[in-house]
N, C-alpha and C positions, 0 to 999 in steps of 0.2 A: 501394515496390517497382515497376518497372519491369513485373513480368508478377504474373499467379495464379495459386497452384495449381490445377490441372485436376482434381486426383482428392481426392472429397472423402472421410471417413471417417465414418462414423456410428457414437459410443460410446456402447454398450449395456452399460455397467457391468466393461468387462473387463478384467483388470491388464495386456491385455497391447497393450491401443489404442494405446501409444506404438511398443511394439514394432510393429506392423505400419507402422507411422509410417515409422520407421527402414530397416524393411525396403525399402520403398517408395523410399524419400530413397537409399539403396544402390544399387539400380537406375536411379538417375539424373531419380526423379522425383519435386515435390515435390507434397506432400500437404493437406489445411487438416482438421487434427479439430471434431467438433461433437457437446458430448453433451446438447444444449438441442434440441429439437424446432424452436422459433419460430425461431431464430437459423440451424439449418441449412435449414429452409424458406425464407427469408427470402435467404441467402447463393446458393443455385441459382436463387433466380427469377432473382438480380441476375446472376450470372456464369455462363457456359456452362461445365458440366465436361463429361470426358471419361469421366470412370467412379466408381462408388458402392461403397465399401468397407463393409460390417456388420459390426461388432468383435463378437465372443465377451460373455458378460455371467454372472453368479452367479446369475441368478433362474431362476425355470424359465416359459414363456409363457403355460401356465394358470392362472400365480400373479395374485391381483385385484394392480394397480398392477406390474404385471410393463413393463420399459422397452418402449419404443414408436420405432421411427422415424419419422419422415415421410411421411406420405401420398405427399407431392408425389414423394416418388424413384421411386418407382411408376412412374410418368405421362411420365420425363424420357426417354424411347426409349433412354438410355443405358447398358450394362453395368453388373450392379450381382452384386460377389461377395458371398455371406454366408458369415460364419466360425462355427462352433460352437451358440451362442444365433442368432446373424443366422440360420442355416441351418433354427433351430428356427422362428423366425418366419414367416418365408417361408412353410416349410410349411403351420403353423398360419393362416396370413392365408390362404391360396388354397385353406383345405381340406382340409388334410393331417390325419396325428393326429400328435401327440408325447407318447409315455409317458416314465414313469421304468423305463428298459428299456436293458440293455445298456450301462452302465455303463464309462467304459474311462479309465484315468487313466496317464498317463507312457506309455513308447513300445509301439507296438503297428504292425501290418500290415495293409496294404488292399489288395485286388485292384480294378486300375481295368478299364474299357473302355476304347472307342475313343469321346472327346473332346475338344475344340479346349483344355480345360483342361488336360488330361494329354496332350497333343501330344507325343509323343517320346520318350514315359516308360514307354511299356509294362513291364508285367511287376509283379508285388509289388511296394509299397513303404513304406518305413520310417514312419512318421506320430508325432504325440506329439500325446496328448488330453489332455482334461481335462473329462469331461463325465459328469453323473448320467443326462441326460435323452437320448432318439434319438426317430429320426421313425420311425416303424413302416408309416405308409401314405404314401404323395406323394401332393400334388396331381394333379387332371387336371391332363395337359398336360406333365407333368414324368416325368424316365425318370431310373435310377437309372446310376448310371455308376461308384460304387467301392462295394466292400463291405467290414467289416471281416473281416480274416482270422480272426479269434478267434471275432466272432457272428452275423457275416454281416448283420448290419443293415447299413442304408444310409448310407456313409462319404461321401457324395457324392450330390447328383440336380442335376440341370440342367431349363432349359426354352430353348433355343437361340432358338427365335422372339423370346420374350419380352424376350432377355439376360439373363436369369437363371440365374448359375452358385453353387453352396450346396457346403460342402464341412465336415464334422463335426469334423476334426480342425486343428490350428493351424499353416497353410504360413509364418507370421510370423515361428515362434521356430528357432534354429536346431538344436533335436533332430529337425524335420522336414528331413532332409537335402536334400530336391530340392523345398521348401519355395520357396526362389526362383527357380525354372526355373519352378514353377507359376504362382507370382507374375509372373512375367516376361512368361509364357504370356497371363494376362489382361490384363496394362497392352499390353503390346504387339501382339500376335495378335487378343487379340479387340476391344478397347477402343482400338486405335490410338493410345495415345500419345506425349507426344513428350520426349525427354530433355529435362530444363530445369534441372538441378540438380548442380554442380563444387563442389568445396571453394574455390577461389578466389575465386568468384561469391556465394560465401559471406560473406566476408571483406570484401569491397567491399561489399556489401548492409550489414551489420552495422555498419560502419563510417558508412555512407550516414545508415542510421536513427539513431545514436547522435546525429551533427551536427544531425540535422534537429530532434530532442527536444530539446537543452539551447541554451539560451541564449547570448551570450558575457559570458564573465567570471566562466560559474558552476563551483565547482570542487566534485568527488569524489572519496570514499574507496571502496576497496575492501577487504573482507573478505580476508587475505591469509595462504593458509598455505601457499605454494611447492609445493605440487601441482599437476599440468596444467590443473583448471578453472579452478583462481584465476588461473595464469599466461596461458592465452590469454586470458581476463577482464581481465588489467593488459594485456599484448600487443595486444590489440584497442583498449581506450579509451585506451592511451599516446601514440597517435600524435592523439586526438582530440584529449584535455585536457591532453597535452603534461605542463608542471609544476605544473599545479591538479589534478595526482593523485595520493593520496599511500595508498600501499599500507601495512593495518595487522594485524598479524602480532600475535596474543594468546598468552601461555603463559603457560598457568595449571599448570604445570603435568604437562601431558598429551601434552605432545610427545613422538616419541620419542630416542631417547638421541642425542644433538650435532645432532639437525634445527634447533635455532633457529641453527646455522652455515649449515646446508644450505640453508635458506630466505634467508639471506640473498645467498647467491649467487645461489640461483634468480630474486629478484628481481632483482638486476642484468642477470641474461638475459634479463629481460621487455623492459628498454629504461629503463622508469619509474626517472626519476632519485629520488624524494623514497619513504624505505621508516622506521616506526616498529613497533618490537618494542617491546610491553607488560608488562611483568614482573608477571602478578596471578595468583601462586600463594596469596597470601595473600588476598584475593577470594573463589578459589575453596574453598581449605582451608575457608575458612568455612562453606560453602554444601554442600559433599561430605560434610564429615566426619557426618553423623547420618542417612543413609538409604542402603538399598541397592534401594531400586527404581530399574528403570532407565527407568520415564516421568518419576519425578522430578524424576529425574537427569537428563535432556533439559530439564524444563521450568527447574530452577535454574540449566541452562547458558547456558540462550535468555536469560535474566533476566540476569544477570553479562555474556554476550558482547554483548549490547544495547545495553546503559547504557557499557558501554568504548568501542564505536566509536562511542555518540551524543555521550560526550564527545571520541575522536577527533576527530572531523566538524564539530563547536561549536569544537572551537581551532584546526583548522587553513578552517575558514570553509565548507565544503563544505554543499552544498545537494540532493545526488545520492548515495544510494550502490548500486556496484555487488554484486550477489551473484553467485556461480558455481554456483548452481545447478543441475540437471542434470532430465534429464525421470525419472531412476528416483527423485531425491529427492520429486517434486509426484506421482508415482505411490503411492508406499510411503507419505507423507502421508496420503493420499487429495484428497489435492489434485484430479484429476483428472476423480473421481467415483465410482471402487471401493474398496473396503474397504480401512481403515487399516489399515497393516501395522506403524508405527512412524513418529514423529515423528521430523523433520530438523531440525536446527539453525537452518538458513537456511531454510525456508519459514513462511509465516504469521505473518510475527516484524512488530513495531508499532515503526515509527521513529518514530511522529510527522512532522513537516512536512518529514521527508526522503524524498526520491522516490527510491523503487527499483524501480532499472533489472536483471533478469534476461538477462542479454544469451545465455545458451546452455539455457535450462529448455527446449528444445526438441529439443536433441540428447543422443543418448548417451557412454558414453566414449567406446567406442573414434571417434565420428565427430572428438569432439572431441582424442583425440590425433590425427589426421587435420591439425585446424585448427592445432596446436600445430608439426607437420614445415613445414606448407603458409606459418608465419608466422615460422620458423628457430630455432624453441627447441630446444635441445641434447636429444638421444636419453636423457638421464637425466631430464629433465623428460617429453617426449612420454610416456616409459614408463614414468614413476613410478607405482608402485602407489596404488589408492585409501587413503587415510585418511580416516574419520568425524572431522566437527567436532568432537564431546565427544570424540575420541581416548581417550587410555589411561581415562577416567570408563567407559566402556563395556566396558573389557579388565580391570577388578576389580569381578568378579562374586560377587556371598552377603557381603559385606563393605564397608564406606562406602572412597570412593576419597579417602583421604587421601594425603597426599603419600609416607609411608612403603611405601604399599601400591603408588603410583605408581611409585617407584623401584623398586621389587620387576620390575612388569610392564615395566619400561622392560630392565631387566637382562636378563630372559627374551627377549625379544623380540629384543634384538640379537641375544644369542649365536645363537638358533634361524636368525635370517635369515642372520649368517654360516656356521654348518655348509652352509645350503640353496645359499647362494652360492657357495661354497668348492666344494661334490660339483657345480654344473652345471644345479641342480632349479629356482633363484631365480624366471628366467628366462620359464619356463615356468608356473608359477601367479599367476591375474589377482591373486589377495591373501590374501598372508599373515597372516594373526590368531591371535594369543599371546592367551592372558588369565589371568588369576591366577583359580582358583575358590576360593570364600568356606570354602566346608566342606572342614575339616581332614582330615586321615588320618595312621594312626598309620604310622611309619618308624624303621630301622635304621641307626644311622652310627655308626663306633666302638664296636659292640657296645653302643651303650644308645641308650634308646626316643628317637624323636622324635615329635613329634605338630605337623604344619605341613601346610605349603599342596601341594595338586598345580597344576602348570600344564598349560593344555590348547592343541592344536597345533591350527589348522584351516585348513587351504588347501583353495582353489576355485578352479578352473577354466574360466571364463566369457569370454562377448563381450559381453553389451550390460546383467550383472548382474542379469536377470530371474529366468532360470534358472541353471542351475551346477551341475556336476558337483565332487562332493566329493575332493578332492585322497589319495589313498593314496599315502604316501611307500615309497620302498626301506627294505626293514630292517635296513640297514648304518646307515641316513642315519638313521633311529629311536635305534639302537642309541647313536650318536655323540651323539645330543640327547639321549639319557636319560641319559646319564654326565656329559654337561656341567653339564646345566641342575640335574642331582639333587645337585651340587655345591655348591650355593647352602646355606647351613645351612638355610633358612626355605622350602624345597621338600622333599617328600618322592614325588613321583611324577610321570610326565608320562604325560596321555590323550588318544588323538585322536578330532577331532570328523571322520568322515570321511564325513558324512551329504550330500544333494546337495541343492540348492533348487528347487524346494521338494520336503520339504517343512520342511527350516532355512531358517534367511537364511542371509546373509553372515558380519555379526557375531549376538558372541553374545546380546547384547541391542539 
């Protein structure tokens, strides 16, 4: 890379360090996280930044082994914001108290004062917490500048001499509505700094590093299933590796209903001339048929999708393979350094003496449908909905995902997405998820008894998949899916999941 990030981030254990990442990267400025002491010690001697970011964290700061940042950020004369736990610290390091007091979790209201943080913002406003613990006393030195509207504790304290600005609730995510004006407020107003970050700029970077890492003559597979990660992931190394790249698309399966057509278009829009579809339903039927836990179920998929693209990559000669994974998959891992939430397909997975290259683990979706407009893939890929690798293995739930059970969910699944598409709704929810649940219920058809499956509806509404708002459909548009899909002999009900994340996920397992 030609330049550095100026603003560094310091992760104190909190799921939502990427997000503030992203948020940042929005604003047109690029970022460097560190959730190692020595390493982001080490990274400011070496480089001059502009400003010090403290991410949010689970632990409380009186706890023994409670996370630590760097001395040295202290010491660097530079703006340094702390978020939630950072805020907590602060206090606690200069003096403060922080009990487990006032309590405030999902959205809530703060009255600010007059400072350079809340520049322009006067009057109540919106915030979204997530915190057991609050600072009860400040430091000398420091003056309180929000409070919350519910307990009046300190939403907020600043020390302007020092550059230190601390604020309790999370400007990162986007239920804090004016969130990035605040944001905005300290990269630019107090902290000076300087745009350095285009989606174009992107793309030539990306590209730049890829050439400068491989060799010539060495060729890679990519993990391929015609969604916009994997497609800007072909889209970006097609033009490196030209035709030593050969895009490989598994269906075990788990797809849903005519995507192994869909995918193969989508690959020809990537550019990437060389594309192999693997037929291992019977692979997986194996390995599905006798459990219904859903870590299993991830850990047998990672085992089977493994062993396909290592024999991939063994015959077509590849030495590299590409993953598209994304920064909420190394987040929800715990890849990052906060609590696992659920294992990903594609992270931590063991190729042996192939080299995996992550070429977007640092972006979110929407940045990266961004990179998908910015590199001319067609508006059905850019805005194709997410799908999970295990696919339909995840959407039959209380019951082993055999193939029988598969077609079940795959059946559901259209029809619900066509009524949604059809009424105008599709459009509008980030993802759609069907799933067949395991436990039966007793039903009515032809005046005698059934006893079969319900299926469950659950749309969510999101930008960068952290958070999410649970999708409530119209009850016209319920009414049409319960008639359709209760049409199925092997269905007896339809339930929705219309709960928000957190504290659901996504999918259901």
């Amino acid at each position: 890379m030609e330049f550095l990030p100026k603003v560094v981030i310091i992760d104190l254990g909190s799921q939502y360090t990427f997000v503030i990442e992203r948020t940042i990267r929005e604003l047109g400025v690029r970022s460097a996280i560190f959730n190692d002491r020595k390493k982001a010690a080490a990274w400011i001697k070496k480089y001059p930044c502009s400003a010090i970011v403290y991410s949010g964290g689970d632990r409380s700061v009186y706890d023994a082994g409670s996370p630590q940042p760097p001395i040295e950020t202290l010491d660097l004369g530079v703006p340094v914001l702390a978020i939630c736990y950072g805020m907590h610290w602060i206090a606690h390091h200069f003096g403060g108290k922080v009990e487990r007091k006032g309590s405030e979790y999902g959205k809530g209201g703060i009255v600010c004062e007059n400072s350079p943080l809340f520049d322009g913002m006067a009057g109540p406003l919106e915030v979204w917490n997530s915190h057991g613990d609050s600072v009860t006393r400040v430091p000398d030195g420091y003056r309180v500048t929000a409070r919350s509207a519910a307990t009046g504790i300190a939403a907020a304290i600043e020390n302007v001499e020092s550059k230190f600005f601390c604020v309790q609730f999370h400007p990162e995510v986007v239920d804090t509505p004016r969130g990035k004006e605040l944001l905005s407020n300290f990269l630019f107003k107090i902290a000076a700094c300087e745009k350095d970050w285009q989606t174009a700029s992107v793309i030539a970077e990306a590209r730049e590093d890829l050439r400068a890492s491989i060799k010539p003559g060495e060729r890679a597979i990519i993990g391929y299933s015609g969604g916009v990660d994997s497609s800007v992931g072909a889209a970006l190394a097609g033009s490196v590796f030209n035709e030593d790249l050969l895009l490989v698309t598994i269906d075990g399966g788990h797809l849903r209903e005519n995507e192994p057509d869909e995918i193969r278009q989508n690959a020809k829009a990537t550019g990437c001339a060389q594309h192999l579809m693997i037929d291992a339903r019977a692979e997986f039927d194996a390995v599905m048929s006798d459990t219904i836990d859903a870590e299993e179920k991830r850990k047998r998929f990672k085992k089977v999708y493994t062993a396909l693209l290592l024999k991939a990559a063994k015959d077509f000669g590849a030495s590299i393979i590409l993953q598209g994974t994304l920064a909420t998959d190394r987040i929800e891992s715990g890849a990052t350094g906060g609590a696992l939430i659920k294992s990903h397909h594609n992270v931590g997975l063991d190729f042996g003496d192939l080299r995996q290259v992550h070429q977007l683990d640092r972006f979110f979706k929407y940045e990266v449908r961004a990179l998908a407009r910015e590199l001319g893939l067609p508006e059905s890929i850019a805005e194709r909905q997410p799908f999970p690798g295990p696919g339909g293995f995840l959407r039959v739930n209380g019951v082993p995902a055999t193939q029988e059970y598969l077609e079940l969910w795959k059946w559901a699944q259209a029809r619900v997405d066509e009524i949604l598409i059809r009424r105008g709704l599709y459009a509008a929810i980030s993802q759609n998820v069907v799933s067949v649940c395991g436990t039966k219920t007793v039903g009515v058809k032809g005046d005698g008894r059934v006893y079969a499956h319900p299926i469950v509806v659950r749309g969510i509404e999101t930008i960068d998949f952290m958070t999410g708002k649970g999708v409530r459909l119209p009850t016209e548009a319920k009414e049409e899916i319960e008639a359709v899909v209760t049409a199925h002999p092997r269905v007896t009900c339809v339930y929705y999941n219309e709960t928000s994340k957190p504290p659901a996920t996504t999918e259901p397992e």
